[in-house]
C-alpha positions as a printed Julia matrix, in Angstrom:
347×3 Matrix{Float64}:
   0.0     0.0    0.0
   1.3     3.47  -0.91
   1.0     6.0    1.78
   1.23    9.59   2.0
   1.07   12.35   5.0
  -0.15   15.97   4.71
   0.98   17.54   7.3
   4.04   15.63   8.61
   6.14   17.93  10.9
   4.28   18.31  13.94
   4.76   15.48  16.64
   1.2    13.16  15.33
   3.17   13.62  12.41
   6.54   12.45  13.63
   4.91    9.35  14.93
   3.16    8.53  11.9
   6.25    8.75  10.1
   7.81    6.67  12.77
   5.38    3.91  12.92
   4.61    3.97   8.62
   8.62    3.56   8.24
   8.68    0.13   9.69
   5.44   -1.1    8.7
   5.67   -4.13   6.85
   3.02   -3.54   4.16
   3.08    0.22   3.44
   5.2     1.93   1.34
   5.69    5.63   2.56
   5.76    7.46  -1.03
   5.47   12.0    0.11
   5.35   13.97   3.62
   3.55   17.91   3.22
   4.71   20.94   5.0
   4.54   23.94   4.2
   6.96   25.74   7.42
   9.32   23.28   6.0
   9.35   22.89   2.6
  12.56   20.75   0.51
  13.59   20.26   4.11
  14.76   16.05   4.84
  12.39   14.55   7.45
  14.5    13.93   9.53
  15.94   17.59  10.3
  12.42   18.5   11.7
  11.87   14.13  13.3
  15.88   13.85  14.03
  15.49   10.16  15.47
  14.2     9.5   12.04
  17.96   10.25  10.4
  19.44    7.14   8.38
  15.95    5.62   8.25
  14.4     7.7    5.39
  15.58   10.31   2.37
  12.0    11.76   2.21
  11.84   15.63   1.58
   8.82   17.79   2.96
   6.6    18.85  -0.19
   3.79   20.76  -0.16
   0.46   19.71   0.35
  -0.89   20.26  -3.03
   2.11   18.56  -4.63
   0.41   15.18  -3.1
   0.14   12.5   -5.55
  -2.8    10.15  -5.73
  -1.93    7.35  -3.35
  -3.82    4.15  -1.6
  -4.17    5.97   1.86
  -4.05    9.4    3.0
  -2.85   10.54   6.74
  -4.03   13.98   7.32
  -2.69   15.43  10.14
  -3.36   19.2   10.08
  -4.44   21.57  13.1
  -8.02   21.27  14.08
 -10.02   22.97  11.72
  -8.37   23.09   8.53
  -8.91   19.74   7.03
 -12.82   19.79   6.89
 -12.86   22.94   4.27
 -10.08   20.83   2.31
 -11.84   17.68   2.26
 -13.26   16.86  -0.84
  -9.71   17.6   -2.24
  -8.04   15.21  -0.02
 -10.91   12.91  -0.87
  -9.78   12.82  -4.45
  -6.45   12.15  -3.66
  -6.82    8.83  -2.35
  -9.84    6.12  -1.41
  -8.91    5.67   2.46
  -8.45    8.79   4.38
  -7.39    8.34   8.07
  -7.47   12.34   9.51
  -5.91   12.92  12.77
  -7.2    15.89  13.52
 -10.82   16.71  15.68
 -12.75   17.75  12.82
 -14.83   14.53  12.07
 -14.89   13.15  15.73
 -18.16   14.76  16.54
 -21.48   13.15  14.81
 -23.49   15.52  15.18
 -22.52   19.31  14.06
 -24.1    21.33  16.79
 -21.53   20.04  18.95
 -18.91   21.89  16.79
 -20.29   25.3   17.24
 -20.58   24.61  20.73
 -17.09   23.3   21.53
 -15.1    24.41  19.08
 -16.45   27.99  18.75
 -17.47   27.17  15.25
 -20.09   26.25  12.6
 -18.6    23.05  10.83
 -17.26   23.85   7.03
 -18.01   20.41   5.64
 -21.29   18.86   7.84
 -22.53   16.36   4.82
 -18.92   14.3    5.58
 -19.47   14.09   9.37
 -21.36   10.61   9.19
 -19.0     9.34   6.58
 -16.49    9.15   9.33
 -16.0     6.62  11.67
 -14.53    7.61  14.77
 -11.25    5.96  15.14
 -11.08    3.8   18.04
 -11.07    0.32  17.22
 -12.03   -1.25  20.44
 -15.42    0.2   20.12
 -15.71    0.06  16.74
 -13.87   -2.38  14.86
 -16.23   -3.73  12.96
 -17.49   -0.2   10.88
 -13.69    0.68  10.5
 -12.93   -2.64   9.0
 -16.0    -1.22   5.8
 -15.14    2.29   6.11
 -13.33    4.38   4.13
 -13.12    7.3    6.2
 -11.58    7.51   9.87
 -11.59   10.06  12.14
  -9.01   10.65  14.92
  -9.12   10.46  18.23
  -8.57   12.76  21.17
  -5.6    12.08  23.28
  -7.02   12.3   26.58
 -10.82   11.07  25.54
  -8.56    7.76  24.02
  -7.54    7.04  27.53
 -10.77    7.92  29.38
 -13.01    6.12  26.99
 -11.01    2.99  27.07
 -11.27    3.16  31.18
 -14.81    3.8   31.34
 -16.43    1.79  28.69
 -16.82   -1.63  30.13
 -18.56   -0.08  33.09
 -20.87    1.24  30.48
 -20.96   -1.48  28.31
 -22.16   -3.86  31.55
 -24.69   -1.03  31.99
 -23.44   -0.59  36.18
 -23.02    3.16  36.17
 -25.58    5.17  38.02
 -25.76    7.85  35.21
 -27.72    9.87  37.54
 -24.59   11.19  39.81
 -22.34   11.6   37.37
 -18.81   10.97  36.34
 -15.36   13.36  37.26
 -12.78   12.52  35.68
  -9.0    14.04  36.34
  -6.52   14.41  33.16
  -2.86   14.81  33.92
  -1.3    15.08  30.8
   2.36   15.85  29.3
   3.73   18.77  27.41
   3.82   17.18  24.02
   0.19   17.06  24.16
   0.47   21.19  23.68
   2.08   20.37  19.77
   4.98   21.37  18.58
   4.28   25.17  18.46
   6.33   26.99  21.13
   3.91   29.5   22.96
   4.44   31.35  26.53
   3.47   28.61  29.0
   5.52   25.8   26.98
   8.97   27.93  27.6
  11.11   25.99  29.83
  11.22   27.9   32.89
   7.25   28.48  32.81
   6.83   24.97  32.27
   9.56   23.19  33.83
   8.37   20.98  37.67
   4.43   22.12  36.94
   1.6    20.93  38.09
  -0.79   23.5   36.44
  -4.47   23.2   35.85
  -5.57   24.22  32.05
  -8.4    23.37  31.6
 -10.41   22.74  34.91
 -13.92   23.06  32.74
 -14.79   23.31  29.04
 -12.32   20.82  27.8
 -13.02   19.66  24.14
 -12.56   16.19  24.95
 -15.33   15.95  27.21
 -17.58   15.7   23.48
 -16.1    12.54  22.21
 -16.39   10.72  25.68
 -20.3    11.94  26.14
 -20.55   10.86  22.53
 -18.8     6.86  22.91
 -20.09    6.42  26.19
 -23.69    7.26  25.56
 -23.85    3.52  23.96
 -28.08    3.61  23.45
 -28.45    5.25  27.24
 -28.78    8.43  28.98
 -25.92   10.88  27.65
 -23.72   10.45  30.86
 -22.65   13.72  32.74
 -19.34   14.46  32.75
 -16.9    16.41  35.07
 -13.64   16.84  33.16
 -10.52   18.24  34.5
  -6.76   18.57  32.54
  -4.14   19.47  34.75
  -0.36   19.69  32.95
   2.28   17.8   34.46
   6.06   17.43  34.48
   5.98   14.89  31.69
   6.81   15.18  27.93
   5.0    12.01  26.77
   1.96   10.37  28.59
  -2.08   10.57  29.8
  -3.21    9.53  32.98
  -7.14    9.68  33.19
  -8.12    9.31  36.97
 -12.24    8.8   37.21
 -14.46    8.66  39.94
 -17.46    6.34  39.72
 -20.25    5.37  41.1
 -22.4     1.95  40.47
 -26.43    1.49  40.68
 -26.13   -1.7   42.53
 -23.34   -2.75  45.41
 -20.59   -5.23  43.13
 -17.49   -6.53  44.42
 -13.73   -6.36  43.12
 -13.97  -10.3   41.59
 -17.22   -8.72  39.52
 -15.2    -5.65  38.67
 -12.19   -7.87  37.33
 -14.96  -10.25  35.61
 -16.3    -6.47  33.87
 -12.87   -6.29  32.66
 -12.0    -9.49  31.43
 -14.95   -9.68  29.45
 -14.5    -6.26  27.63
 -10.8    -6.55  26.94
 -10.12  -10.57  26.38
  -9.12  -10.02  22.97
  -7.79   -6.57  22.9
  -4.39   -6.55  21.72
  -3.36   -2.91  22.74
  -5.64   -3.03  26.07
  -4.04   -4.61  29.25
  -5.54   -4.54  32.83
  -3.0    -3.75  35.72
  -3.83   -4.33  38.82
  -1.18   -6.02  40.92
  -1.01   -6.33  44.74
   2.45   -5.51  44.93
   5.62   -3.24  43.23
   5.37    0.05  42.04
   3.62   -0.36  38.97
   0.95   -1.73  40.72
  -1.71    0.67  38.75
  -1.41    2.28  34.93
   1.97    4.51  34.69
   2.04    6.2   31.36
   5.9     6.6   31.66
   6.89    2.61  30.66
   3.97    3.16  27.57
   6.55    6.14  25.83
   6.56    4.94  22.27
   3.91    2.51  22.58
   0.34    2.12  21.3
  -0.95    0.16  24.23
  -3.49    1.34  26.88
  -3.26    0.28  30.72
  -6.26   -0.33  32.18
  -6.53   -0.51  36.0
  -9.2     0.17  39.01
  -9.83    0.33  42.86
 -13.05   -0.26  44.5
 -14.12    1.57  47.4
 -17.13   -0.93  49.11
 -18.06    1.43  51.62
 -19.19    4.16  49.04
 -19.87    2.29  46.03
 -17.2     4.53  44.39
 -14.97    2.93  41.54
 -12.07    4.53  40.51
 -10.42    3.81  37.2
  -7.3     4.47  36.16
  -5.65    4.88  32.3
  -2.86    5.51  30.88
  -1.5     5.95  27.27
   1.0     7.44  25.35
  -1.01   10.66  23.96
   0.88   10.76  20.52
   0.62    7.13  19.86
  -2.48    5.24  21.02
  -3.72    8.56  21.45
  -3.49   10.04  17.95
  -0.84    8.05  15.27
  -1.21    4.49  16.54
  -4.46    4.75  16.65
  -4.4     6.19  13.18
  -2.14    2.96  12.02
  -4.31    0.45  13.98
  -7.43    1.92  12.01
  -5.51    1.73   8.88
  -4.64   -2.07   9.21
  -8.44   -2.96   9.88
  -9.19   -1.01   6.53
  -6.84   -2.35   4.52
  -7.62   -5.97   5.96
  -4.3    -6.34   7.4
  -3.28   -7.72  10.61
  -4.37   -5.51  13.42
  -1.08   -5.03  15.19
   1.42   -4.73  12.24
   3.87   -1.9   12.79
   2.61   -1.05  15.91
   3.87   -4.03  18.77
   6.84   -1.88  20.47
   6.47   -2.39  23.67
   7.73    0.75  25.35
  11.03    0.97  27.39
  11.71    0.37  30.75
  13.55    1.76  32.63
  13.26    5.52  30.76
């Protein structure tokens, strides 16, 4: 399969190029950038040098290719999409434009009327481990936020068993590294103003909080959700810490049974939960690189409070492996080609 990027030198980008390089079926033909035009790829994505001679082009020099990566800052590829669309018969965008189904949601929380609503429900949103099955017949994908990857993937076989009490509610705490920011310098990624934080950014209002209402409603009540970011001193990495609560009293061997049941087959999805060592719980920091998700939880009896913990790597299983995984279902290849790094430990 012949593969092409547009817009290949932000850190998505990077990872893409990362992951496409050693894929074993995909051919990475042309990389767009316009800040960086004729530039090698790997003076913007040095730990790429030796592995590839590809120059940045510019996005309208694409050729027509087999499958098109698209990973441009929010809002700019839905008033380009019908040209990308001729440019290739599988699109994969990374970006949050065709997360949302339904476009109200756009103007509400992304300040916005959507450019292009007639594609939104051509898109499939691009997490496999809820839907597998309509990426494997689609021919659009849409992206996935970072920190709704690693929420979703914690919460949904609570809903999925149907034991939430929608009623009270759901918080849930992001602590997220500074790569999630992009590559774009700006005042509060300079080193000294970022350097040993623990800063709050988004205590309400985060965009996220869309896709998760959105996966999670699953044919019930649109869930309630309390979401909080808070940046920490990490460069790669998600932690989503949420609280809870069930309809009925359940105990820890039904919780693990919950578990079990929704991830069994998951490749990328792994509950941790140990009774011992430091790792006992998900620790984004041994998933750098990686496009696996840690699943773990603790059950508090007395209040009937569950709290769930996930962790990813935000620019891999939260935005290009994601991206790759989808890719391999809609091209009919194996699910986990390119993508079975394991992380590194220690780091």
């Amino acid at each position: 399969m012949k593969a092409s990027i547009i817009g290949g030198s932000g850190y998505a980008g990077g990872e893409l190029l990362r992951l496409l390089l050693d894929h074993p079926y995909v051919e990475l033909a042309q990389v767009s950038s316009e800040s960086n035009l004729g530039k090698h790829v790997y003076f913007v994505h040095p730990n790429l040098r030796g592995r590839t001679r590809l120059k940045f082009c510019q996005a309208r020099q694409i050729d027509k290719c087999d499958v098109l990566f698209v990973a441009l800052p929010h809002g700019e590829t839905q008033g380009r999409i019908d040209k990308f669309a001729a440019l290739a018969p599988l699109i994969v965008d990374l970006s949050a434009d065709f997360r949302l189904r339904d476009p109200a949601a756009y103007a509400q929380w992304y300040g916005h009327e959507h450019a292009a609503p007639a594609w939104l429900d051509r898109f499939v949103y691009g997490l496999p481990e809820l839907h597998r099955h309509e990426i494997c017949q689609a021919s659009y994908v849409s992206g996935v936020g970072c920190n709704a990857t690693a929420t979703i993937l914690g919460l949904y076989p609570l809903f999925r068993a149907d034991i939430v009490d929608r009623s009270r509610g759901i918080v849930v705490e992001i602590k997220a590294g500074s790569s999630e920011g992009g590559r774009r310098a700006n005042a509060g990624s300079h080193h000294p103003e970022r350097s040993g934080v623990v800063r709050s950014f988004a205590p309400t209002g985060h965009r996220h909080t869309a896709e998760v209402v959105q996966e999670l409603t699953l044919g019930g009540d649109a869930p309630t959700i309390h979401f909080s970011a808070t940046a920490i001193e990490l460069v790669r990495g998600v932690l989503a810490t949420a609280h809870v609560f069930t309809k009925e009293p359940i105990s820890e061997r039904d919780l693990w049974k919950v578990y079990r049941t929704a991830y069994k087959d998951e490749p990328f999805v792994r509950i941790v939960k140990e009774r011992q060592g430091i790792y006992r719980y998900p620790e984004p920091k041994i998933l750098a690189g990686s496009n696996y998700c840690d699943v773990g939880f603790a059950l508090d009896e007395a209040s009937g409070r569950i709290v769930v913990l996930s962790a990813i790597d935000n620019l891999v299983k939260g935005a290009a492996g994601s991206a790759v995984q989808a890719m391999n279902l809609m091209c009919g290849f194996e699910e986990t080609a390119g993508l079975t790094f394991p992380g590194l430990h220690p780091i």
